[in-house]
Structures are given as C-alpha cells and as structure tokens.
PLY file of the C-alpha trace (Angstrom):
ply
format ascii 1.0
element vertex 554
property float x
property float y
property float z
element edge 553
property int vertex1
property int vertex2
end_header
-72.04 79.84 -69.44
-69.23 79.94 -66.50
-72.06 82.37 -64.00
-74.75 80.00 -65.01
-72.36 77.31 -64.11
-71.68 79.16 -60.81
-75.24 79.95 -59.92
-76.11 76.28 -60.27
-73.33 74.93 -57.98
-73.98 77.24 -55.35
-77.86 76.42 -55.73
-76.69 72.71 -54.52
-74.33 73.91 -52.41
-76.03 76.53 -50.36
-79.63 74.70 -50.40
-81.11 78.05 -52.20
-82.46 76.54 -55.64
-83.76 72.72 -56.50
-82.39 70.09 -58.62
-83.38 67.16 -61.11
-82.44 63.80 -61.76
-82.67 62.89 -65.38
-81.05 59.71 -67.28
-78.74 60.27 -71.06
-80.06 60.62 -73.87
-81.78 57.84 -76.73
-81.19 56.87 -79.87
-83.45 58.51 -82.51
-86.09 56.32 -83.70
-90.28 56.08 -84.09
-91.98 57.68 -80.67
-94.98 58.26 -80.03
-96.04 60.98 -77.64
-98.73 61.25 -75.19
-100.24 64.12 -74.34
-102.79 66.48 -71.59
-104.48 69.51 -71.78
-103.41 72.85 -70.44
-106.11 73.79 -68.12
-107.43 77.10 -66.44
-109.46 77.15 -62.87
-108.57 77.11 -59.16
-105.62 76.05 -57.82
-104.72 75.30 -54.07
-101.02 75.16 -52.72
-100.78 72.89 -49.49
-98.40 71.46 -47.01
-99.43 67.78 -46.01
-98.30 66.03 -42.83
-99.13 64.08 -40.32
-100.11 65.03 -36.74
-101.69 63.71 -33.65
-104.48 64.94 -31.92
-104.61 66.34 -28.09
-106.47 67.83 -25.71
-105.79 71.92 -25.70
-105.44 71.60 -21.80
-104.50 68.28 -20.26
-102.82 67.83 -16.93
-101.36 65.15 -15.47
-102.86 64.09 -11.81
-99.71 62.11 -9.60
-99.34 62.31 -6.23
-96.57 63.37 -3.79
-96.67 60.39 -1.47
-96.16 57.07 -1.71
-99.08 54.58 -0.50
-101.62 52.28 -1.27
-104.89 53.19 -3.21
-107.50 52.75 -0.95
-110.64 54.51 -2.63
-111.46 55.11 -6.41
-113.93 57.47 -7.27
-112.95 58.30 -11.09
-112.91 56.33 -14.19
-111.73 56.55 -17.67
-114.29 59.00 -19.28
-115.86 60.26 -15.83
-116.78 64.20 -16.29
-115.01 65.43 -12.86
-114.85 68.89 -11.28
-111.74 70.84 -9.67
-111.56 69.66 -6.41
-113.31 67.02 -6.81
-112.14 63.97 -5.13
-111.20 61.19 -7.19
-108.76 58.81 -5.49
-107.64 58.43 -1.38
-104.18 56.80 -0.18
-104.10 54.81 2.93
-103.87 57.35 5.48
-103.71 55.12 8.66
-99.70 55.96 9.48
-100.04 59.31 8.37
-103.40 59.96 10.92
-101.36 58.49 13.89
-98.45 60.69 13.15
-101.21 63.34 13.17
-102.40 62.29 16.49
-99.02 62.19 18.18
-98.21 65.73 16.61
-101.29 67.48 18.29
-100.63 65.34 21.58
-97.37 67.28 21.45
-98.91 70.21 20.47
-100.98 70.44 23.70
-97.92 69.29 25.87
-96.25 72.22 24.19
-98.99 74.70 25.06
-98.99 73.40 28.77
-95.30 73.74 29.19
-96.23 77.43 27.83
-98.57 78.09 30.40
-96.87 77.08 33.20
-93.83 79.04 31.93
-96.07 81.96 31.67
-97.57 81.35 35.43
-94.15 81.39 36.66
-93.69 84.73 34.96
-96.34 86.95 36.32
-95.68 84.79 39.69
-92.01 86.06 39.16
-93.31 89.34 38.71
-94.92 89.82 41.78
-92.02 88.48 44.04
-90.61 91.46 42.24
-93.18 94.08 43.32
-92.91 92.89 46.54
-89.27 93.07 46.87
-89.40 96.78 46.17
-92.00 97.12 48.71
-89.81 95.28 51.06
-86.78 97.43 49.48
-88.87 100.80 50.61
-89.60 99.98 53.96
-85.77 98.84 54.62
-84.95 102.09 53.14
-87.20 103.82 55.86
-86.18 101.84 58.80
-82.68 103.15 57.89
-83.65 106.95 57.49
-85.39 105.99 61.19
-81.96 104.47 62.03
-80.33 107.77 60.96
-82.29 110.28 63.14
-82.50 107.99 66.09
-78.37 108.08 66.00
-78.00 111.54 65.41
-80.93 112.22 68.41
-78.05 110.21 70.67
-75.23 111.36 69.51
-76.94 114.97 69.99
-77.91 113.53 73.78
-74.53 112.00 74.81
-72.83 115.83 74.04
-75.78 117.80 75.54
-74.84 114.59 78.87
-71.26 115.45 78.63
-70.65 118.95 78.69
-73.74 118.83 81.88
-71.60 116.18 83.32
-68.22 118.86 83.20
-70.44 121.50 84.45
-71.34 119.34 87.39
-74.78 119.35 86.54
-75.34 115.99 85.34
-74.42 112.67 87.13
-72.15 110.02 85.31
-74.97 107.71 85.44
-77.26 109.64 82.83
-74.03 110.49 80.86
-73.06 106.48 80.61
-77.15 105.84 79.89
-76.88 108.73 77.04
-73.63 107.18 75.13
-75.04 103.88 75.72
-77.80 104.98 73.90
-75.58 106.74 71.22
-74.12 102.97 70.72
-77.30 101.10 70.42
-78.27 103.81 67.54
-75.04 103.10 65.61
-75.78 99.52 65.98
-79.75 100.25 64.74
-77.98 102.62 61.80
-75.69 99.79 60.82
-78.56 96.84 60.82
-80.88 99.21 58.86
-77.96 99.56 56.48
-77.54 95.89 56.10
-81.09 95.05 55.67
-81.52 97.59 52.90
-78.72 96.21 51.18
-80.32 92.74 51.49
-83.67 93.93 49.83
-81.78 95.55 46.87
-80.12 92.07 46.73
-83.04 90.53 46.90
-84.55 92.45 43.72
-81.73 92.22 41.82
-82.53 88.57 42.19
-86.00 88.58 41.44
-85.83 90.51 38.64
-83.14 88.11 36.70
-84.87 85.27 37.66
-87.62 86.98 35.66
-85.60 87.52 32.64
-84.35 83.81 32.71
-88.74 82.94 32.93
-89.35 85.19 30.48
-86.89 83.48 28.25
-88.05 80.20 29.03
-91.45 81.72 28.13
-90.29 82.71 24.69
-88.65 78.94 24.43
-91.92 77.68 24.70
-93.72 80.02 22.04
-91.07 78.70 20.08
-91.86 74.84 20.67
-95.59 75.58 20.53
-95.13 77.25 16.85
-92.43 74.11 16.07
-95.23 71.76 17.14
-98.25 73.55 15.54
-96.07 73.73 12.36
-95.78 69.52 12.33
-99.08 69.19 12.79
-99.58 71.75 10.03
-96.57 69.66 8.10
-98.96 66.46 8.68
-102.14 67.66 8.52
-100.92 68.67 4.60
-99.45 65.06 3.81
-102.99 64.03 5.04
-104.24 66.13 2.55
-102.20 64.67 0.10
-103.70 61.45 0.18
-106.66 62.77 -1.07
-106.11 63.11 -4.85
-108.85 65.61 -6.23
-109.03 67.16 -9.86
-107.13 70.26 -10.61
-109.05 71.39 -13.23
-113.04 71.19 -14.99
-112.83 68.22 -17.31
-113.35 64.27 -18.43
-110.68 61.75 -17.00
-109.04 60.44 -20.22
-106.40 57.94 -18.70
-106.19 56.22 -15.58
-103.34 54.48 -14.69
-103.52 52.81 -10.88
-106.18 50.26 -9.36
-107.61 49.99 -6.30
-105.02 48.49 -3.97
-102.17 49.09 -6.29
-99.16 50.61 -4.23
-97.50 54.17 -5.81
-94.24 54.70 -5.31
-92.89 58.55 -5.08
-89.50 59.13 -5.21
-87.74 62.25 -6.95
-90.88 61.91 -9.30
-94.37 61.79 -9.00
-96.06 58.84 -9.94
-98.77 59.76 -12.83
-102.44 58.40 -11.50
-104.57 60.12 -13.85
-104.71 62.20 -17.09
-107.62 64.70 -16.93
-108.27 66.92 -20.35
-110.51 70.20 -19.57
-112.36 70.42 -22.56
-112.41 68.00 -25.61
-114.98 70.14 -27.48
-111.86 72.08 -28.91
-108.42 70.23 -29.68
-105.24 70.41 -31.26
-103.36 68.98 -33.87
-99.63 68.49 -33.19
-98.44 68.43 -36.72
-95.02 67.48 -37.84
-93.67 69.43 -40.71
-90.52 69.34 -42.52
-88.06 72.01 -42.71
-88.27 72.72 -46.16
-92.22 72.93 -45.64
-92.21 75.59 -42.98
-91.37 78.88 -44.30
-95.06 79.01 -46.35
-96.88 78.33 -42.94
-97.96 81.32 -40.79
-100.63 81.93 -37.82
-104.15 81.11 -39.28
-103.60 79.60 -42.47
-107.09 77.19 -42.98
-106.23 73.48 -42.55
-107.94 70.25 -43.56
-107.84 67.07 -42.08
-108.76 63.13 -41.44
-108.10 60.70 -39.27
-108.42 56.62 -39.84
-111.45 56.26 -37.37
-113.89 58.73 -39.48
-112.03 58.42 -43.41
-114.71 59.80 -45.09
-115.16 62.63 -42.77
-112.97 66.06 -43.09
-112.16 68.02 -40.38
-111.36 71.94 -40.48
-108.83 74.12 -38.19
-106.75 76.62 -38.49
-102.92 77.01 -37.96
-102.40 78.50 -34.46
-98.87 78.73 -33.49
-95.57 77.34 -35.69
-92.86 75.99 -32.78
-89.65 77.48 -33.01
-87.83 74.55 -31.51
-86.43 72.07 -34.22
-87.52 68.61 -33.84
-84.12 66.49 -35.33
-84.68 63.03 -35.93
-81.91 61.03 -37.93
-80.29 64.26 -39.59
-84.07 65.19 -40.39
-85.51 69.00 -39.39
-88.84 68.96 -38.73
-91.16 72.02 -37.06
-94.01 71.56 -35.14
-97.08 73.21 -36.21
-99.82 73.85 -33.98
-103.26 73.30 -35.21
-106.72 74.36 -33.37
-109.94 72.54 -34.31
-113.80 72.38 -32.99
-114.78 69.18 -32.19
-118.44 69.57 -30.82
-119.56 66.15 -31.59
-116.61 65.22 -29.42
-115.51 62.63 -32.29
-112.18 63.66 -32.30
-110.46 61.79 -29.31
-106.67 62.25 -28.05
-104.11 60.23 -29.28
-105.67 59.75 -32.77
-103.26 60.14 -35.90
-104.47 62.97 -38.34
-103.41 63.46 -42.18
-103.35 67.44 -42.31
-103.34 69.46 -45.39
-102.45 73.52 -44.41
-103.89 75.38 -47.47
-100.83 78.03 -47.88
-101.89 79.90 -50.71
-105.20 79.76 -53.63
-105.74 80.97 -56.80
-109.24 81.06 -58.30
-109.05 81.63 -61.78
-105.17 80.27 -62.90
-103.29 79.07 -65.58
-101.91 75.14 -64.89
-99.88 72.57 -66.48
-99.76 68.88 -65.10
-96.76 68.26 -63.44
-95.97 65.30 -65.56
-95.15 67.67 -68.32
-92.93 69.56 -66.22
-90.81 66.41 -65.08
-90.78 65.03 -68.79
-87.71 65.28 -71.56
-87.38 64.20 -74.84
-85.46 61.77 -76.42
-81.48 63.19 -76.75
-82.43 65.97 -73.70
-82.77 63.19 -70.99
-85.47 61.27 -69.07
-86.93 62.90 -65.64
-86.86 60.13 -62.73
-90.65 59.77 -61.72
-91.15 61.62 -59.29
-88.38 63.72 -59.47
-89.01 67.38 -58.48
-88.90 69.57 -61.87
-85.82 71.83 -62.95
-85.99 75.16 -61.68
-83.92 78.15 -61.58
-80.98 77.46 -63.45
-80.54 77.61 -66.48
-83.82 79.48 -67.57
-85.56 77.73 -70.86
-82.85 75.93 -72.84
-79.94 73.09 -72.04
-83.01 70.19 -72.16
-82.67 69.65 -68.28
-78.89 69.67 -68.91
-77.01 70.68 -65.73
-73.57 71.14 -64.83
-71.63 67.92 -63.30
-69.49 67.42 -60.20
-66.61 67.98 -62.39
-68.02 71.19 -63.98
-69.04 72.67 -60.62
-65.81 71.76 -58.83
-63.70 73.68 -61.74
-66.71 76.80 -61.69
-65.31 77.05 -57.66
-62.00 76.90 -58.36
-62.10 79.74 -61.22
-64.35 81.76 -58.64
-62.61 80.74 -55.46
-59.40 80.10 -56.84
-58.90 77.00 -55.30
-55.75 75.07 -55.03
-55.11 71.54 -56.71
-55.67 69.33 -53.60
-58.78 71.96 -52.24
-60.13 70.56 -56.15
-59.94 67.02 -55.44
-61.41 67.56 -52.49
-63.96 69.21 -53.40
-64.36 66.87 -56.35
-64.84 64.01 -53.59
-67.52 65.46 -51.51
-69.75 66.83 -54.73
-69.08 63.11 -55.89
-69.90 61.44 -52.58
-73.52 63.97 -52.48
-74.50 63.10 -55.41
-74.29 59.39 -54.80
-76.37 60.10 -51.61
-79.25 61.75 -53.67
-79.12 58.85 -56.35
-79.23 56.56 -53.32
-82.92 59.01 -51.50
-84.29 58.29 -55.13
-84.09 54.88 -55.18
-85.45 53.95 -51.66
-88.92 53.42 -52.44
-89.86 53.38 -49.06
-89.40 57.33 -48.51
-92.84 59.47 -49.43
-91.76 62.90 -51.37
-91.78 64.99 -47.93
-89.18 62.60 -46.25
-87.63 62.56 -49.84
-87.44 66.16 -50.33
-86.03 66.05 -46.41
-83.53 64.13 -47.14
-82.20 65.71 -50.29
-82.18 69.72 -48.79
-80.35 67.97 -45.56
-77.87 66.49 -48.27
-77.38 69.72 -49.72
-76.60 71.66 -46.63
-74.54 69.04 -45.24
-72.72 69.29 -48.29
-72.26 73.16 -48.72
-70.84 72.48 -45.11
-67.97 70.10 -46.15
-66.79 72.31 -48.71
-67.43 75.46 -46.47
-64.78 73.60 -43.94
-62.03 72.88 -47.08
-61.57 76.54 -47.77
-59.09 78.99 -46.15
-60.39 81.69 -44.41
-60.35 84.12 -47.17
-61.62 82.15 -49.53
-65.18 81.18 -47.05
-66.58 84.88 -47.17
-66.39 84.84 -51.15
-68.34 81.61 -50.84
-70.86 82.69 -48.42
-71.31 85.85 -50.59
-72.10 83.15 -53.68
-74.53 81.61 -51.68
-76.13 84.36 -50.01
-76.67 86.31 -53.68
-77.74 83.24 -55.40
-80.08 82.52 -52.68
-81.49 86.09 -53.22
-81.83 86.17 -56.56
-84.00 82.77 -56.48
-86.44 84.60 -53.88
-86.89 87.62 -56.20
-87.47 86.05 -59.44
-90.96 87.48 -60.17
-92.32 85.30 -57.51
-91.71 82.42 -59.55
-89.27 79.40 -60.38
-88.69 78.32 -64.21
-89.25 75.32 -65.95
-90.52 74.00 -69.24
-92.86 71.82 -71.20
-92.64 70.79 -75.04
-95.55 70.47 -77.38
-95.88 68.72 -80.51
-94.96 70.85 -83.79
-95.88 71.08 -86.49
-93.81 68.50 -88.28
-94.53 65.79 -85.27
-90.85 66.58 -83.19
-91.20 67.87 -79.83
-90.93 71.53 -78.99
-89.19 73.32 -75.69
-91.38 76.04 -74.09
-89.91 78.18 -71.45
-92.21 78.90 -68.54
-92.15 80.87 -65.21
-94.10 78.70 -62.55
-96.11 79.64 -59.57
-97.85 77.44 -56.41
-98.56 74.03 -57.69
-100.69 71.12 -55.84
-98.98 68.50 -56.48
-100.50 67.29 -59.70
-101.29 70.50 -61.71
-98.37 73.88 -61.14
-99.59 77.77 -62.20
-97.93 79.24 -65.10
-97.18 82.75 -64.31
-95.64 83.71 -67.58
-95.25 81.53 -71.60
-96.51 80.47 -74.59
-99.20 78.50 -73.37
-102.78 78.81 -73.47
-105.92 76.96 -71.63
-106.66 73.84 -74.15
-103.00 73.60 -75.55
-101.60 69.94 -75.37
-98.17 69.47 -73.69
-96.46 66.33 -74.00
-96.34 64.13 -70.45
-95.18 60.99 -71.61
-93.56 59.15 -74.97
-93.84 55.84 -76.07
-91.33 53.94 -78.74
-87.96 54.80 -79.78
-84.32 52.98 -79.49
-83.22 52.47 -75.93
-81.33 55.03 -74.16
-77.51 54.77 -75.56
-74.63 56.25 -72.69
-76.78 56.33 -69.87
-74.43 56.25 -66.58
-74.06 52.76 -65.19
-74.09 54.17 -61.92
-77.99 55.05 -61.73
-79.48 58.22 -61.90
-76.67 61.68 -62.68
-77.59 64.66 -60.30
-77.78 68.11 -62.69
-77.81 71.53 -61.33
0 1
1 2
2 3
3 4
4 5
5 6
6 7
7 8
8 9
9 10
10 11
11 12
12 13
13 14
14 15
15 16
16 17
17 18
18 19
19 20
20 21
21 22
22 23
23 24
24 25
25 26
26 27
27 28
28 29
29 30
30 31
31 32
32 33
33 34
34 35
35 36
36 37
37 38
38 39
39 40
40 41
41 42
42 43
43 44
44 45
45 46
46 47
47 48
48 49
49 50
50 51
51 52
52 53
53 54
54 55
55 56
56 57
57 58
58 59
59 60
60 61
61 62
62 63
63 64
64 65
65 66
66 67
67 68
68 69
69 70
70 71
71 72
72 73
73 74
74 75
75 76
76 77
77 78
78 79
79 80
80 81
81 82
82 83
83 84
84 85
85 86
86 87
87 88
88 89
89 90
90 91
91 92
92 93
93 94
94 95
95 96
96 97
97 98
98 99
99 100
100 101
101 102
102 103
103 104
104 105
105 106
106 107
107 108
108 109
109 110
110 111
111 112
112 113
113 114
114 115
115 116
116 117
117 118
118 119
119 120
120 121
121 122
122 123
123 124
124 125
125 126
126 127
127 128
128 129
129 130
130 131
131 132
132 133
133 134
134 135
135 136
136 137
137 138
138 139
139 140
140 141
141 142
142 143
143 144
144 145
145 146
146 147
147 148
148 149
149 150
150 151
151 152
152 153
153 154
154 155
155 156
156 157
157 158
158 159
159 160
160 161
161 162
162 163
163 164
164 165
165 166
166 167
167 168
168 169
169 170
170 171
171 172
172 173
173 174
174 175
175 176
176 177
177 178
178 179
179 180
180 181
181 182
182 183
183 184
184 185
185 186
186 187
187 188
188 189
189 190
190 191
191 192
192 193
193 194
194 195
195 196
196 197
197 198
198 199
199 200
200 201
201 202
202 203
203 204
204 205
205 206
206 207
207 208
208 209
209 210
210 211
211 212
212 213
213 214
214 215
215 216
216 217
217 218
218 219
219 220
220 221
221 222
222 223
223 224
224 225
225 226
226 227
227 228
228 229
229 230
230 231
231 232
232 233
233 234
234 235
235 236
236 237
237 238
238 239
239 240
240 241
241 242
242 243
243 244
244 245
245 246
246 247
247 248
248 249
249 250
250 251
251 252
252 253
253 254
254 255
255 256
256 257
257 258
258 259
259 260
260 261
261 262
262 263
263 264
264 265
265 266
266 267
267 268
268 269
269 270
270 271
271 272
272 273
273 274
274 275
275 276
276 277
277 278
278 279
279 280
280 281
281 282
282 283
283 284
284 285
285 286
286 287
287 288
288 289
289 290
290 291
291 292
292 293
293 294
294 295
295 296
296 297
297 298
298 299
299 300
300 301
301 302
302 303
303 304
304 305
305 306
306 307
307 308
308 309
309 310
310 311
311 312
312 313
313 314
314 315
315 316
316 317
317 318
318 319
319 320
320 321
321 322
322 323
323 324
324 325
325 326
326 327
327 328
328 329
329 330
330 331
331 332
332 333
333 334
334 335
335 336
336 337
337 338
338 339
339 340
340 341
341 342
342 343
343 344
344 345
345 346
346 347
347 348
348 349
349 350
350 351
351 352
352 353
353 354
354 355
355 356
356 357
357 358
358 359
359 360
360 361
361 362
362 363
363 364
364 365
365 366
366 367
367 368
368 369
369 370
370 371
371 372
372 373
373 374
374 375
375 376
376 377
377 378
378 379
379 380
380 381
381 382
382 383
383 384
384 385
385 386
386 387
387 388
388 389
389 390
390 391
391 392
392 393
393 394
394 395
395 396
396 397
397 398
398 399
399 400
400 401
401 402
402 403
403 404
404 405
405 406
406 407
407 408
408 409
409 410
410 411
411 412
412 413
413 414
414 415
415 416
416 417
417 418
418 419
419 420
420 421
421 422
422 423
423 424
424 425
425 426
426 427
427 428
428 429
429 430
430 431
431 432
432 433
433 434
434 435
435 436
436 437
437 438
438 439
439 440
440 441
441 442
442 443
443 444
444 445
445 446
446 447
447 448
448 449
449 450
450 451
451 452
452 453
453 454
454 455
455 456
456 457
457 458
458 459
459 460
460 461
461 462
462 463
463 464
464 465
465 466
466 467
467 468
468 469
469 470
470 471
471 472
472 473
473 474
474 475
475 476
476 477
477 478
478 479
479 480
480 481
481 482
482 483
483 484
484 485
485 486
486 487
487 488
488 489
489 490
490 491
491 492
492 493
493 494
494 495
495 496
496 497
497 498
498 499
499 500
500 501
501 502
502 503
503 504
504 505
505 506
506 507
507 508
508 509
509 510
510 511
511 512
512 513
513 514
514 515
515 516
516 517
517 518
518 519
519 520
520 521
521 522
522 523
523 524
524 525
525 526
526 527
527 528
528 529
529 530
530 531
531 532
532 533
533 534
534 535
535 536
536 537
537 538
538 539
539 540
540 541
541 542
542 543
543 544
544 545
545 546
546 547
547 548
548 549
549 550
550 551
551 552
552 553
C-alpha cells in the first residue's frame, strides 16, 4: 500500500501520471443503472486546436524613405509580378539633389582634367630642362678645353718670352686669354648648376601636380559615389514587388505621407502563392508529444462549416509559446487550397489524426469516468483514473495528508519540511477543484491548466528539500514517470457491469488511444455487445461528501 501510495504522489508531483476528481460516497438505497454497449470498429486518436490560416510565403513591402505617395498602381487582390511597380514617392527634392550631384560631378571631372593638363604640361618643362641641363653640361666641357688650350698658350708665351723669342705683348695677350677661359670655365659651371636647379624644380612641381591629380580622382569617385548615393534613394521611391504573387493588404493612399524612421513603414502585404497555405496551429503542451512531421490533419473554418479541409503536419516549433502560465507549441500545418477558398487570416478548428485503429475494442468514456454508490462519483468531465492503483480502491486515491506522510517515510522529511509540504499539496489541490469548476475553460485549456498545476507544484516541494534529499525525489519522479511510459502501451482504468444479482461489478481494464467519446481496451473481461454501466439513477443522497467541493485523488 505505502509504494502505491508513493507512486501516486509522485504521479501529481512530477506531472508523469493523471488524476480524478470524484465526490464521497452515498447512502445505500434503490438505484437504477443505465447502461451502453461495448462496441468493436475503428477508432481515431486526435489532437484538436485551433489555428489561423497564412500565406506559405508573405512579405511585407515598406519603404526606406519617408515621402508622400504620389502614384498607386496596386490594389488589394491585384496579381503583381517581382519588379513590378506598384507605388512611387514624391521624388521632386530627391531629383534636384540628383541634379546638383552630377553638376558637381562634371565640375569634379573638369578640375581633373585640368589637373591632368598641368601634368603632362609639367612633364615637358621637365624634358626640356634636361635638354637645357645637357647643353650647359657641354658648354662647360667647351669651357674646360678652351682653359686648358690657354693655360697651355700662356706657358708655351712665357718660357718664348725668357728665351727672348717672344715679345711681352703676345705673352700679356696669351694670359689674358688664360683669364677670360677661367672666367668662361666658371660661367659654364654656374649655368650647369642652374639647369640641375632648374630640374630639380620641375620635377617636384610634378610630384605636387601629380598629387593634385590623384586629389581629383578622389573627388571625382566622392562625387560619382553621391550621385550613385542619390540616384539609389531615387530608386527607392519607386516601390516594386519583391516577389510573384496577389497583394493581400494595402495599407497607404494616394497622398498619404510615410514616415521612416528606425523602421520601415509597412505599405503593402504581398503573399506569393495562395494555392497552398498554412495552418498556424496552437497546441498545448500536454498535446504535443503525439504530434510528429506528416501526421494527416482535418480541418474547418467558420466561412465554409460544412466543408472539411485536409493537410498534413509539416513542422512542430520548438519555441514555447507561454501565455498566462500556459505552454503551448506551435504546429505547422500545410494544405492545398486550389479553389483559393481558403484566405489569410481565417480561424481554423484542426483535428491532427495521431494514431487509428481499424478493427478495436471500445468502451464509452462515460463508463470510464463513472463510480458507484459507496466508491465515489466522477466530476463530468473529469479525465478517468489511470495508473495508480491498477483495478481496485473504487477511484479511491491517496489524500494530501497520505501523500505528504508517503514523502516523509521515503524522503525522511523533517516536521516543519511536513507542514510544508502539507500546505502546498493542500493549496494544489484547491487550485484543481477551482480549473473544474470554471465552466468557461474547454478540456484542452482544462487539462493545461491542471499539468501546469502539477509541475508548478512538484516545483514548490522540489525547493523545500535539502540538497540530499532533491536527488532521491527526482529519482521518484523520474522512475515513476518511466514506469507509466512502459506499461504495455497502455494506462488502466475500469468499468462495472451489472451482476447477476442487480449490484454493480468492478472490471479492471488496460486502455489504449481514445477519441474522446469511445477509449480502446487493450486488455479485460469485456467483450463487443457487453453492457457497462455509464450512469445511475435513485438512491439516498451522498452522506460525508467534503464541503469544500470536489477532493483531488491520486
């Protein structure tokens, strides 16, 4: 009794098992019992939700610039190409700015010319200053010989003049001569200096022109780049399709002003082929582990009721969608529509077939949610018992007070760590009683509810124990969780039947997939044809049923 006890609390506690709500027992008296039929056929399991319907590719058309509409050429529903022009901005600033950046473009490329003149004009005044250079360099070699002809002259004048050969006159006329070619030697000298001055010159004035030449390639490519930078924003105002498709929204008018800031302003919504669509389907967390890639999928939407539409699962989202404490997943479904009824934005009731049998076993799920008189009362729509306690107990499940003292004898847990404990089973299972009464919740956002209940609870308690005492928890959950997905492939329940002497009869049974209103038998005493009892009638009042509402059992 203690390890069923166990299993049961960490079923609750670790979100591994389910759970029923049941009320006390009655008082014997006269009841009458109603009954249905065991039956044997096919059997579908499904996973209902609700979607909405989208376009497989749509893209959003803004713009980059901020303006006023000036031309229209698309509509809502207007088949468009890529490329295709479909709206214009007022483009009268940005075609002057255009103007003045090719004006400056062409002063650019002038400046560049004449820069470029001045360098090959540069470069000649450099060719000829090494002609000039040469020909100073030749006058000097002249200058040379001519002075060492006179100074050659003036001795041969000399030693004639000692001899008494030569007068003084042609002796004075020879050094005289001997002068003037020192004074020739020293011009030439001077001059050629000059002309290698003068080169020198010439050519760094042509490295200053040739970097004023580069200066201007430099402008030129700034300026062609503006114009380039301008000639795009006119571009800009020119909104064309991106993509093949029908325009499905349109959100400007003609003469409306957009506004782009750090975002761009949305003008159009164009979807590239509505003869194939998607379902984004919202599924709940407790709903998502039987989906997988190309599961078949049925569903409607309000405009066409009597209509269903097929698809298949294409793609199940990783990323959680959390909404109030609620996990959902979304599933991505793909569907044909040729007839192009199907629009975006519609709201689709979706039904993802996740497994069939075509020959089964079934009891109605009333049976399985019903209990005698003395073994308690299933809530409608409660989900039925499973996994606990295998066929006996009547539905009966441990309590908060049970579970908290099945920890404490497997977690040893100390007096206050009990009353803790005690609280927060206490304060879940006044949550769940409250889920159960709020009419307004449909059994997905029900069942929701209750399995985030559960895990928010095996939290609280995970956070009251010591750190040796969480590891011996986690291994309760982990091998109850285990031993609930390797049970045959199957959860338990039960039914009763009528006996023989009128009194109602318990009948153990190991379930399968269910649809909601009829659930497989995998294993029991039941056969196609066999009445199980669904509902009672008569009989005293229930006696000791908790003023408090309905009493959570594991």
């Amino acid at each position: 009794m203690r390890a069923w006890i166990v299993a049961a609390a960490v079923v609750v506690l670790g979100g591994g098992g389910a759970s029923a709500w049941y009320w006390g027992g009655q008082d014997e008296a006269t009841i009458r019992y109603r009954t249905a039929k065991v039956e044997e056929g096919p059997l579908t399991a499904a996973v209902t939700a609700n979607g909405t319907l989208q376009a497989v590719t749509n893209v959003l058309v803004g713009s980059q610039l901020s303006g006023q509409i000036s031309e229209l050429h698309a509509d809502f529903n207007t088949p468009v190409k890529k490329g295709q022009l479909i709206a214009t901005l007022e483009a009268d600033q940005i075609e002057a700015r255009l103007a003045q950046a090719e004006a400056d473009l062409e002063a650019g490329k002038a400046a560049a010319a004449q820069m470029r003149a001045q360098f090959e004009r540069s470069r000649i005044e450099i060719d000829n200053a090494r002609a000039n250079l040469a020909n100073l360099r030749a006058q000097t070699q002249r200058a040379e010989v001519a002075l060492v002809d006179a100074e050659r002259e003036f001795k041969r004048r000399k030693d004639l003049l000692a001899r008494g050969v030569a007068t003084t006159t042609d002796t004075d006329r020879a050094e005289t001569a001997r002068d003037l070619a020192k004074a020739s030697l020293v011009s030439a000298q001077a001059g050629e200096d000059a002309g290698r001055a003068q080169l020198a010159a010439t050519q760094s004035n042509l490295k200053v022109i040739e970097a004023q030449v580069r200066a201007a390639d430099a402008n030129v490519a700034q300026r062609s780049a503006q114009v380039r930078h301008v000639q795009v924003d006119l571009d800009r105002t020119q909104i064309r399709a991106p993509i093949d498709g029908v325009v499905v929204q349109r959100n400007v008018d003609l003469g409306q002003t957009v506004a782009a800031s750090l975002t761009a302003p949305i003008l159009f919504s164009v979807a590239q082929d509505l003869k194939d669509m998607e379902v984004l389907a919202s599924v709940d967390e407790g709903d998502v582990g039987r989906i997988a890639d190309g599961q078949a999928v049925t569903f409607t939407v309000t405009a066409f009721p009597e209509t269903t539409f097929r698809g298949f699962v294409k793609q199940v989202r990783l990323g959680p969608q959390v909404v109030q404490n609620v996990v959902t997943y979304i599933v991505v479904i793909s569907a044909a529509n040729p007839d192009l009824r199907l629009r975006p934005g519609m709201t689709a009731t979706v039904r993802i077939v996740t497994a069939e049998r075509q020959a089964t076993i079934k009891v109605p799920n009333a049976a399985l949610r019903y209990r005698p008189v003395g073994a308690g009362q299933a809530v409608p729509g409660a989900p039925a018992a499973s996994g606990g306690g295998g066929g006996g107990g009547g539905g009966q499940f441990p309590s908060p007070e049970q579970l908290t003292k099945s920890l404490t004898d497997s977690l040893a847990l100390t007096a206050e760590q009990q009353s803790q404990v005690l609280a927060v089973l206490r304060d879940s299972r006044a949550e769940g009683t409250a889920v159960f009464q709020n009419q307004s919740l449909d059994s997905n956002q029900r069942r929701a509810r209750l399995q985030s209940i559960r895990n928010q609870t095996a939290e609280r308690i995970a956070l009251l124990l010591t750190s040796e005492q969480r590891p011996k928890y986690a291994e309760l959950r982990a091998r109850q969780q285990a031993a609930q997905a390797g049970r045959s492939g199957g959860t338990t329940g039960q039914v009763f039947i009528v006996d023989g002497e009128g009194k109602p009869k318990a009948v153990a049974l190991r379930l399968g997939i269910g649809d909601g209103s009829f659930t497989e038998i995998l294993a029991g005493d039941l056969k196609p044809g066999q009445d199980v009892v669904v509902g009672s009638s008569g009989g005293a009042k229930p006696q000791g049923a908790p003023t408090g509402g309905p009493r959570l059992g594991f």
